[in-house]
MIRO-613885 format. One line per field, with one value per residue (C-alpha): residue in one letter; x negated, y, z. Coordinates in Angstrom, 1 decimal, m for minus. Layout:
# MIRO-613885
res	[A/...]
u	[X/...]
v	[Y/...]
w	[Z/...]
# end
This chain:
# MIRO-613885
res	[X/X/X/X/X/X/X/X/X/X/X/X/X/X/X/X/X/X/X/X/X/X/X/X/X/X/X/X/X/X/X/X/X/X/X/X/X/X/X/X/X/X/X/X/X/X/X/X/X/X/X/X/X/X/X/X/X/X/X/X/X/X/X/X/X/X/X/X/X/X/X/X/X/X/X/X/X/X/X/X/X/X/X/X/X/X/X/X/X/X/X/X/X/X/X/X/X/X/X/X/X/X/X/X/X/X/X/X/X/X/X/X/X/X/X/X/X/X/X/X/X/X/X/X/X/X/X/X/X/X/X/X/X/X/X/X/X/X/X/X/X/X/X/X/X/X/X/X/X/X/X/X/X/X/X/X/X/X/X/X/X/X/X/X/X/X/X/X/X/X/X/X/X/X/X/X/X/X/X/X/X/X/X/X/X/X/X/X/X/X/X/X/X/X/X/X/X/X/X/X/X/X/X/X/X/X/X/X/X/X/X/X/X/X/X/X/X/X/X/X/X/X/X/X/X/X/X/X/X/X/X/X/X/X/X/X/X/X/X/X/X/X/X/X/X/X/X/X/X/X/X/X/X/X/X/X/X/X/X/X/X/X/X/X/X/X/X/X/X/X/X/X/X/X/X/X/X/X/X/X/X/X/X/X/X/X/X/X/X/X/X/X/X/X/X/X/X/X/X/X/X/X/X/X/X/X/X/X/X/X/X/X/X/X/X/X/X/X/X/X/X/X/X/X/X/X/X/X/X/X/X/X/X/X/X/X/X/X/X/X/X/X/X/X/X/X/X/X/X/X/X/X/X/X/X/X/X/X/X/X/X/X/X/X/X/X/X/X/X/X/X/X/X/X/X/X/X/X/X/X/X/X/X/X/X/X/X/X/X/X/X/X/X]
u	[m20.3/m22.0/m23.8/m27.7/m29.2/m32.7/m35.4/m36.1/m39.2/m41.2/m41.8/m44.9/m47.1/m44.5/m44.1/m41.8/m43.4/m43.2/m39.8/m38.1/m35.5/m33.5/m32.1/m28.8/m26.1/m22.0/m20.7/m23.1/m22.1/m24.5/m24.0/m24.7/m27.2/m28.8/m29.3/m30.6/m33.4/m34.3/m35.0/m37.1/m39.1/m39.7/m41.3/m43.0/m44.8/m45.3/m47.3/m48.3/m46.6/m45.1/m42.0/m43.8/m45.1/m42.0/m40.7/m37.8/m34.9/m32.3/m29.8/m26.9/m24.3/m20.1/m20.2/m22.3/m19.3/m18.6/m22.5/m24.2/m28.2/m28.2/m27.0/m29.6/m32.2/m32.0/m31.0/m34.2/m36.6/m36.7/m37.6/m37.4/m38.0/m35.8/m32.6/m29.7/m26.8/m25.4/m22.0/m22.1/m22.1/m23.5/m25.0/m26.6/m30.0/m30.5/m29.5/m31.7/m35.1/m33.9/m33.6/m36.6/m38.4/m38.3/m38.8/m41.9/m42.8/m41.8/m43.5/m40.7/m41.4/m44.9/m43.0/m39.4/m37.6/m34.8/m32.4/m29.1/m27.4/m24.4/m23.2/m20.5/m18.2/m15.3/m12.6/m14.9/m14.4/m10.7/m10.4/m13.1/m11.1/m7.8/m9.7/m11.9/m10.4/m6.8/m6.1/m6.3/m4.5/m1.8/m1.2/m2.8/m3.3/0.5/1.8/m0.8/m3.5/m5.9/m9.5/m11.3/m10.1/m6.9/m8.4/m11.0/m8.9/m7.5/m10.8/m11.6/m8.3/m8.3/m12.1/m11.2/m8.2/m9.6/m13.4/m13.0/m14.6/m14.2/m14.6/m17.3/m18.9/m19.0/m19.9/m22.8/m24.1/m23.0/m24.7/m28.0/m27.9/m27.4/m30.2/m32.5/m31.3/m32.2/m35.7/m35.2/m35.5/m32.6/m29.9/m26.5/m25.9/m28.4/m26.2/m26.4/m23.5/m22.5/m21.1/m17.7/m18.1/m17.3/m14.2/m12.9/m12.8/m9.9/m8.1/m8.7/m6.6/m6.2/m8.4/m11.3/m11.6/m14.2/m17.5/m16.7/m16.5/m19.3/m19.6/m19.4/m22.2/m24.7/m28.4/m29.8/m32.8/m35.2/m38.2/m40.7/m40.9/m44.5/m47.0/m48.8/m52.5/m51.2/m50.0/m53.4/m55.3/m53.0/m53.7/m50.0/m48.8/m46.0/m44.0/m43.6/m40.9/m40.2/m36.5/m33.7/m29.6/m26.6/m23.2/m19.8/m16.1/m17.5/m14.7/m11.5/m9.0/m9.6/m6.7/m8.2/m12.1/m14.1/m17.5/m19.3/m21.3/m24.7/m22.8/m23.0/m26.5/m28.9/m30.1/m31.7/m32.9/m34.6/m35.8/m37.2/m39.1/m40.5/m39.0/m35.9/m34.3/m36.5/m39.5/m37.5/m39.1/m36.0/m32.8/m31.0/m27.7/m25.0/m22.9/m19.7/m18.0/m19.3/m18.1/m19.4/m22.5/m21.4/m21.1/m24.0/m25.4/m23.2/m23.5/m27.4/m28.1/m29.0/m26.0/m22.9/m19.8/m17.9/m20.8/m22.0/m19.8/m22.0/m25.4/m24.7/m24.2/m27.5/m29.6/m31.4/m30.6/m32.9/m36.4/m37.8/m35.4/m35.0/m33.3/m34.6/m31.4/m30.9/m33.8/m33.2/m29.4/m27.6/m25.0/m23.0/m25.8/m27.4/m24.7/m23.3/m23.9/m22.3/m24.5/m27.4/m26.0/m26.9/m30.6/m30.8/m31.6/m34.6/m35.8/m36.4/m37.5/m40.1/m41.5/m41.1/m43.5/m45.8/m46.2/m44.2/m41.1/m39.3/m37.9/m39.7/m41.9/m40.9/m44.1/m46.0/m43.6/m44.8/m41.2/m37.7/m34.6/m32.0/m28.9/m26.1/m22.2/m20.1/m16.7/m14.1/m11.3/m8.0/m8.3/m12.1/m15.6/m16.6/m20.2/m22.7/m26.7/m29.9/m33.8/m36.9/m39.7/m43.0/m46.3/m48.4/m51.8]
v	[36.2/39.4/40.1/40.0/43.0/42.5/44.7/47.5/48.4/51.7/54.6/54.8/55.7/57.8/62.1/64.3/67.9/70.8/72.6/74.6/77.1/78.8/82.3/82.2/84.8/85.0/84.3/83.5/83.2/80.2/76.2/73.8/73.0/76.2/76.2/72.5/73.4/76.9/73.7/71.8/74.5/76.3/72.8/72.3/75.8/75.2/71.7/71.3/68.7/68.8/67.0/63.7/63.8/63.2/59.7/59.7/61.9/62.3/64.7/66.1/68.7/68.9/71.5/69.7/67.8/66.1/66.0/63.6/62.9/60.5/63.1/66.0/64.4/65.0/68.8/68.5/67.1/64.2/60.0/58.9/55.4/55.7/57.4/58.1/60.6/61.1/62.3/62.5/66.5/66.9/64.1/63.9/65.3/62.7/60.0/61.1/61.3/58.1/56.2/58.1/57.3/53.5/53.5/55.3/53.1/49.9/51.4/52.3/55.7/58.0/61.1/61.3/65.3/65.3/67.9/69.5/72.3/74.3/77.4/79.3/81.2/83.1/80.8/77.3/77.0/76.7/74.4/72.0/71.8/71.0/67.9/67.0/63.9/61.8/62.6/65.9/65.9/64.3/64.6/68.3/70.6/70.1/71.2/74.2/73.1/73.9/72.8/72.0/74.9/73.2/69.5/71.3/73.6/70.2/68.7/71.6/72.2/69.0/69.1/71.9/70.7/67.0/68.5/71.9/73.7/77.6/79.9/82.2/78.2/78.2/81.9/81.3/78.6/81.1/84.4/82.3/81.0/84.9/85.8/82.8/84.1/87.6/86.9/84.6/86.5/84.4/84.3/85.7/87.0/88.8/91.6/91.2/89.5/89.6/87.3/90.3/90.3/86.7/86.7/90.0/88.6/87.6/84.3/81.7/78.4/78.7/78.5/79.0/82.7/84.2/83.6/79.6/79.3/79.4/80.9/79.2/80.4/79.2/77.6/75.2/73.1/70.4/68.8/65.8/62.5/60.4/58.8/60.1/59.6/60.9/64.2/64.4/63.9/66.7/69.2/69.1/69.5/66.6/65.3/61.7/60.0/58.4/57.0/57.7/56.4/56.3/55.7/56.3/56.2/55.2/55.0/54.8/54.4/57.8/59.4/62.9/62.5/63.5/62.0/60.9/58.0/58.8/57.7/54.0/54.3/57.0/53.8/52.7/56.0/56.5/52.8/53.2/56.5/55.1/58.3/60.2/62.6/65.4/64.8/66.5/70.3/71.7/70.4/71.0/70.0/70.4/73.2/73.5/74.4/74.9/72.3/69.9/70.9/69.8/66.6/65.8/67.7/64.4/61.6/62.1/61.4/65.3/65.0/62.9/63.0/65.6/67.5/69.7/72.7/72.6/71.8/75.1/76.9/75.9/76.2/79.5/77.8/80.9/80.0/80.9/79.0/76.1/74.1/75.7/75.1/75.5/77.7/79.1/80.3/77.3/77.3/79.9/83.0/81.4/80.4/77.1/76.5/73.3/69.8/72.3/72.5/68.7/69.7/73.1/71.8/68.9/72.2/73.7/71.0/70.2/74.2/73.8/70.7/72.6/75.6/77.6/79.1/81.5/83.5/82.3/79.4/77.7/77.9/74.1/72.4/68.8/66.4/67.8/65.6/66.5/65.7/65.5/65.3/65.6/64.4/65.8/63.4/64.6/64.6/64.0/63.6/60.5/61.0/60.9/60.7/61.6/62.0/62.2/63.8/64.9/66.7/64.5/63.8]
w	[120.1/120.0/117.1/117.1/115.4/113.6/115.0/113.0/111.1/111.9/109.8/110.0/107.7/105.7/106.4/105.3/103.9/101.9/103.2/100.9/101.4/98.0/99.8/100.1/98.6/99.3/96.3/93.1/89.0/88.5/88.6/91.2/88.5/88.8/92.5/92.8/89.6/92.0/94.2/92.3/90.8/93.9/95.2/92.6/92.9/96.4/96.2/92.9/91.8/88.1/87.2/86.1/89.5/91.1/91.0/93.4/93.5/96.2/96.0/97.9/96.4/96.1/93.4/90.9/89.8/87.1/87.3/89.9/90.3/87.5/85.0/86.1/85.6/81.8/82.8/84.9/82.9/85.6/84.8/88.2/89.1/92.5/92.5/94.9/95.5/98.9/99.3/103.0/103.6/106.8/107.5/103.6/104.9/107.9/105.3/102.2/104.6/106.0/102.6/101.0/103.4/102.9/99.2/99.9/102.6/100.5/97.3/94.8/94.9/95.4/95.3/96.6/96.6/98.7/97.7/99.2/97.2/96.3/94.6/96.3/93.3/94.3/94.7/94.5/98.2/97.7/95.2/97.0/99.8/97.7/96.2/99.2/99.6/99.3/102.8/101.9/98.6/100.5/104.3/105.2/101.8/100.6/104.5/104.4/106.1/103.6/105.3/108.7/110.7/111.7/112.1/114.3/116.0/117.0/118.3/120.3/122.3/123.0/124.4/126.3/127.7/128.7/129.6/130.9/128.6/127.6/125.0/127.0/126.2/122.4/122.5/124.3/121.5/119.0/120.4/120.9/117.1/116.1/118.3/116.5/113.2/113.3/112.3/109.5/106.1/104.4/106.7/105.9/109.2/111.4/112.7/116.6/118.3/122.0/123.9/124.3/120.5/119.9/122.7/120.9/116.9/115.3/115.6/112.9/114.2/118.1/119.6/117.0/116.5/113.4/115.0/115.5/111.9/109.2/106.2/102.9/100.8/98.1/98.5/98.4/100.9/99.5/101.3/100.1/101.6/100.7/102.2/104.9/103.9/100.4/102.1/103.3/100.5/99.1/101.4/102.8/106.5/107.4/109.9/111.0/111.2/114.8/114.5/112.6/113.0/110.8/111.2/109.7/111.3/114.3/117.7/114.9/117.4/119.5/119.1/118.8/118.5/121.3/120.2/117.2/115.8/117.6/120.8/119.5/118.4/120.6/122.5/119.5/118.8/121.7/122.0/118.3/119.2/122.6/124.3/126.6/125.8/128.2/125.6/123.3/122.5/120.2/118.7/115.6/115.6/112.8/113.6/111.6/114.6/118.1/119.7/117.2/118.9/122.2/121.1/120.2/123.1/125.1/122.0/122.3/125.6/126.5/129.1/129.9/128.3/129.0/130.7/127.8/128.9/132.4/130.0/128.1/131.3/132.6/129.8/127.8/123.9/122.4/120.8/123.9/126.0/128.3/125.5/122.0/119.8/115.8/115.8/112.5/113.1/112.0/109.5/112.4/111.3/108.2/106.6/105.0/101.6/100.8/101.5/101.8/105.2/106.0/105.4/107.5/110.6/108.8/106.7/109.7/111.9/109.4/109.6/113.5/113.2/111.1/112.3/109.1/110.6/108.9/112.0/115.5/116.2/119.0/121.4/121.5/119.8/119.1/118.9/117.2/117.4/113.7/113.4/111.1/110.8/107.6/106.1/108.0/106.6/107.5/111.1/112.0/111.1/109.8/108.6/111.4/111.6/113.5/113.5/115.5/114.1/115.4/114.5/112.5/114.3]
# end
């Protein structure tokens, strides 16, 4: 018999605020610990609140090891009553707003910062990706296939092939990202890149070329998750919280994976918000690789499947655009520094929704849609989440 599923409760009441950005740098000589302190402090600075203040504690970071959240809290002067550790990479922001937001809603915590950070030293990247998981250890890193490109080399010949997609496609969503970037004070890459550019670069691992990929950095994004009269009584700007989804290894038995876990669940993300998709005003996606993007684009309801070659070609994806897309860069011009990657695209949602943009506000923006991906495990993604937010009233 099909399963029943109990109705789900609202979010209201609870807003995430207070968006914080660490800038991030290539390569950098300091801990995990380091970065995810910047974090803190910088919060802290921003909103007042002091480290007794803040009684939950999410956090999201690779290179913290053998550290997790429990153990910073003594290096960060922390005595949470709620705690968690999300080891979802892309997908950890989506999931940390998600669970902080029900302790605050449920009363275990006043106070929850929600952190994703990473350093980036010279040779870390190499050595995560070694370890990342047993599939790795022992069915790609010992044959050479040391990291996504080749599992997502994989993905996308095999979109193109089956969907019809090109690489004048994936440029497009990478020259718009570039173009979104170059006004963002932090981001790694704001040299202008055209669309001949992006055809001409170097192969990586046919048929991703250079500008397909991201670059590994270190950073680090936090935000707050509280109560929304408690925001106000603070002073702060927030966002609410319309619907969120989660899912992992969704669709295990496509050969090759052509969509994600927001294609089981977008009904209920929709349904929960009490919206379609055309009441959406920007999108951040995660953007590892282009046509992770397209994905979503299809998984979310913003086209069919298969269409989001023909979706790209109709649409301007520039701030100013039909379709406003990672409107700070995305991990493609910003860079990605580790899980701070998961919590971009909220980081910025949340300045979208509150009229703090880094680079360019997108004009009237009231309702953003986030969403995350992580965990590439051998052959595909398994890690997959999503958001609605709006402008609080």
């Amino acid at each position: 018999m099909p399963r029943q599923l109990t109705a789900r409760r609202s979010y209201d009441g609870v807003v995430a605020c207070q968006p914080v950005t660490v800038p991030y740098v290539r390569y950098s000589v300091e801990s995990a610990a380091w970065w995810i302190g910047r974090a803190l402090h910088q919060l802290a600075a921003q909103s007042g609140l002091r480290p007794r203040d803040i009684d939950g504690f999410s956090l999201s970071s690779f290179t913290a090891w053998p550290d997790t959240a429990i153990g910073l809290t003594q290096h960060l002067g922390l005595s949470p009553r709620w705690l968690d550790h999300i080891p979802l990479g892309g997908a950890s922001g989506v999931v940390a707003l998600r669970r902080a937001a029900r302790a605050v809603q449920m009363g275990d915590a006043e106070f929850v910062a929600c952190v994703g950070a990473d350093t980036n030293h010279v040779d870390s990247f190499r050595k995560t990706l070694s370890s990342f998981s047993r599939f790795a250890q022992d069915a790609a890193y010992p044959y050479g296939s040391g990291g996504p490109n080749a599992s997502f080399a994989l993905i996308t010949r095999n979109y193109m092939n089956r969907f019809g997609a090109r690489r004048e496609d994936f440029g497009k969503i990478c020259v718009a990202q570039r173009d979104n970037a170059r006004a963002v004070p932090h981001a790694l890459m704001k040299q202008e890149l055209t669309l001949e550019a992006y055809l001409a670069a170097r192969p990586i691992a046919d048929p991703i070329h250079l500008f397909d990929c991201v670059m590994p950095c270190a950073g680090a994004e936090a935000f707050v998750v509280c109560r929304e009269d408690t925001a106000r009584a603070q002073g702060w700007a927030g966002v609410r919280i319309l619907s969120t989804i989660e899912r992992h290894n969704a669709f295990p038995d496509d050969p090759i994976q052509i969509r994600g876990g927001w294609a089981m669940d977008a009904g209920e993300l929709w349904a929960m918000a009490g919206l379609r998709p055309d009441a959406i005003d920007f999108v951040e996606t995660y953007d590892d690789y282009p046509v992770i993007s397209m994905l979503q684009f299809e998984d979310l309801g913003f086209c069919g499947k298969g269409g989001a070659a023909d979706f790209v070609r109709g649409h301007t994806l520039t701030n100013d655009g039909s379709f406003p897309h990672n409107t700070s860069g995305g991990q493609l011009s910003v860079g990605q520094a580790g899980a701070a990657g998961g919590y971009l695209g909220l980081v910025e949602a949340i300045r979208q929704l509150t009229d703090a943009a880094l680079g360019t506000q997108v004009p009237d923006a009231k309702i953003g849609l986030v969403s995350g991906f992580g965990m590439i495990n051998y052959d595909r993604g398994l890690a997959s989440g999503a958001a609605i937010l709006a402008r609080s009233a």
